[in-house]
C-alpha angles and dihedrals in degrees: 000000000000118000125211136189083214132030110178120195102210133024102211119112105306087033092056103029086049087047091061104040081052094060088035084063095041093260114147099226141180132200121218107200117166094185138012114351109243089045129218102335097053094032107031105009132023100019110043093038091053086045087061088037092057089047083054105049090045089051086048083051092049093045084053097037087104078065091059095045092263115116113196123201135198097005124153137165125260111206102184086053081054096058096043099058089048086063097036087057087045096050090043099059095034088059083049099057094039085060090042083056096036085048092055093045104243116149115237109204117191119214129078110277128226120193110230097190137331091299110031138066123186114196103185103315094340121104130174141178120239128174094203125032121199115197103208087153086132125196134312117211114274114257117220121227110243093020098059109181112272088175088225108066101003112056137199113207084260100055092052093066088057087061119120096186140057110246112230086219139019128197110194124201117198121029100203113112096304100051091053105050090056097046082054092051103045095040096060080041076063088256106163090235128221121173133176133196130187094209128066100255132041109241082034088193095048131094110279098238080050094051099052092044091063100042078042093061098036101064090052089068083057093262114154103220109193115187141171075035121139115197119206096171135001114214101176130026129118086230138357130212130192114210102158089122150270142310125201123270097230116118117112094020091107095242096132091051091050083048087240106180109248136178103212089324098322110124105234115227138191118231095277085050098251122145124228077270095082097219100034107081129175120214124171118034098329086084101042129223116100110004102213128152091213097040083060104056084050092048087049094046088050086056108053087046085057096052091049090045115264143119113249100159121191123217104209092184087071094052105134109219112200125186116191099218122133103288105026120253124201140161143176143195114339129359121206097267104042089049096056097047085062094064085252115145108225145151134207134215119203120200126173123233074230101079098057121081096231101064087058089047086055089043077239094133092141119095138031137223127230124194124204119222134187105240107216091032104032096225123153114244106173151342133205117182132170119196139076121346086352096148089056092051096048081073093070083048088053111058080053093062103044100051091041089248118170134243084239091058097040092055087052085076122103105223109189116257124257104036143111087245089075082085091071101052091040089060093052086050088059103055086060089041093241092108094147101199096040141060 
């Protein structure tokens, strides 16, 4: 029977990024994966969504090209190309990461695994010995009672990536992240769009002005946007899709028979991630909270230096959230409101893409950025912007929050001209009232 420092159940982005960092420390370490290496986020979720983003977004720059002097003739959209190169791009960085796991001399062993006891995992007629587990199984989508997947007419979010064909309507249920994503992609695709949403606002965890911009501009590309809506049956719709969340991916691991502590099926941590079984510990979406792919490689990281000894803290209140929707949308850290209910004294700064020469240059005029400062310090505590590239510029945000850095500060940066990233540096103006292309 092999015997392992390290056995880790899932190889999507806690499970991989755990393995090498593993190696990198001297841990001998498996991998259990059942299915595609890279999990859900790289097979069923982040990579294949952004793939048909990107074919959308490059189908939205040919239909304005006549705005930029370029006038395009006899184009259409090939959806089965579409599709190809989704899976091309799939199959691409699974087999990455399978040499990356295969470099650093991890075992990948294929089967489900089912833990016997605190120190041994079979898969089929496999079995092998491991002083420390890691459960890395990750989420399944969330089935509805009363619209129970069929996986023809009522979609989960993976089934919508197997489509060949564009639906002629599309009635989405649920308008938090995924929905939305999805009502983006498959509108540009020429999807009539319905989405409802139970809660009075679509994005029901974003900042409110955020929020209404994006179910603003959605029904100007002929979107219909239902919320504080309930749905008890659908009679009519091409397709359906439930996006009302997630729920965790731990049946037939063995957990209940081991006496693991769960919360409806989420594996409970400390905050070192260790289960009430001192050396099994769960990192990524199998222990809830905030289901990110790249929370989770942090979360998995966090764990293997744990287990080797060393501190490697997590700061959940810098954790970026981006949604790939047209325009982008991103935040970190507090928004205005959240911030006040919490007796905080703040204060926000607006600025319009607008304002900065770039966006015009792009032909990107739509969104804003605000920025959320600490009052008496100065210190930034949060940004949400919607507009073009948004999810890359929340990084720069980020690190300021994270290391308690001041709009002041901030604003003292040179950010090249011209760039979107002007935004940035116009927003810190602002909160000083010294914003030099805005009023």
């Amino acid at each position: 029977m092999q015997k392992y420092d390290l056995a880790i159940i899932g190889s999507g982005p806690a499970g991989y990024v755990s393995g090498i960092r593993a190696s990198q420390l001297g841990l001998k370490t498996c991998i259990f994966e059942k299915d595609r290496i890279g999990g859900v986020c790289l097979n069923w979720g982040c990579i294949p969504t952004k793939a048909l983003s990107a074919s959308a977004n490059a189908l939205y720059n040919i239909e304005r090209a006549p705005l930029f002097g370029i006038n395009v003739k006899g184009f259409d959209l090939d959806f089965s190309k579409v599709y190809e190169r989704k899976e091309s791009i799939v199959k691409k960085l699974s087999s990455g990461i399978e040499m990356l796991l295969k470099a650093r001399r991890l075992e990948i062993i294929k089967g489900k695994a089912e833990i016997k006891d605190t120190g041994r995992i079979e898969a089929g007629d496999l079995e092998i010995e491991a002083k420390n587990i890691l459960i890395a199984a990750g989420s399944i989508p969330f089935e509805l009672p009363g619209l129970a997947f069929d996986h023809t007419n009522i979609l989960s979010s993976t089934d919508i990536l197997e489509l060949k064909t564009i639906p002629k309507s599309l009635i989405i249920v649920g308008g938090g992240v995924i929905g939305c994503e999805f009502a983006s992609i498959f509108r540009s695709f020429g999807s009539e769009i319905t989405i409802i949403e139970a809660m009075p606002q679509l994005l029901p965890n974003e900042d409110e002005e955020i929020a209404r911009k994006i179910e603003q501009i959605f029904k100007r590309r002929g979107m219909k946007i239902l919320t504080n809506t309930k749905i008890d049956k659908i009679d009519k719709g091409d397709k359906v899709l439930i996006s009302v969340g997630r729920s965790p991916n731990s049946k037939g691991l063995g957990i209940e028979n081991l006496g693991i502590e769960c919360n409806k099926g989420w594996i409970k941590v400390d905050e070192s991630f260790r289960t009430n079984i001192k050396n099994i510990y769960a990192a990524g979406d199998i222990k809830g909270g905030m289901l990110l792919a790249h929370l989770a490689s942090k979360e998995g990281i966090s764990v293997v230096e744990s287990i080797c000894g060393n501190n490697y803290p997590l700061d959940y209140n810098v954790v970026p959230s981006c949604i790939f929707t047209s325009p982008e949308i991103a935040s970190v850290g507090l928004n205005e409101k959240t911030a006040k209910n919490k007796g905080m004294d703040v204060k926000a700064k607006k600025i319009l893409f607008g304002a900065i020469g770039k966006s015009h240059v792009l032909g990107e005029t739509d969104g804003f950025i605000k920025l959320v400062v600490d009052n008496k310090s100065d210190k930034i505590l949060g940004c949400q912007i919607i507009g073009p590239h948004a999810t890359e510029l929340i990084a720069e945000i980020s690190v300021c929050v994270q290391f308690g850095i001041t709009s002041e500060k901030l604003a003292s940066v040179i950010h090249a001209h011209p760039t979107l990233s002007e935004i940035i540096c116009e927003a810190s103006e602002a909160m000083h009232n010294k914003a030099i292309h805005s009023l």
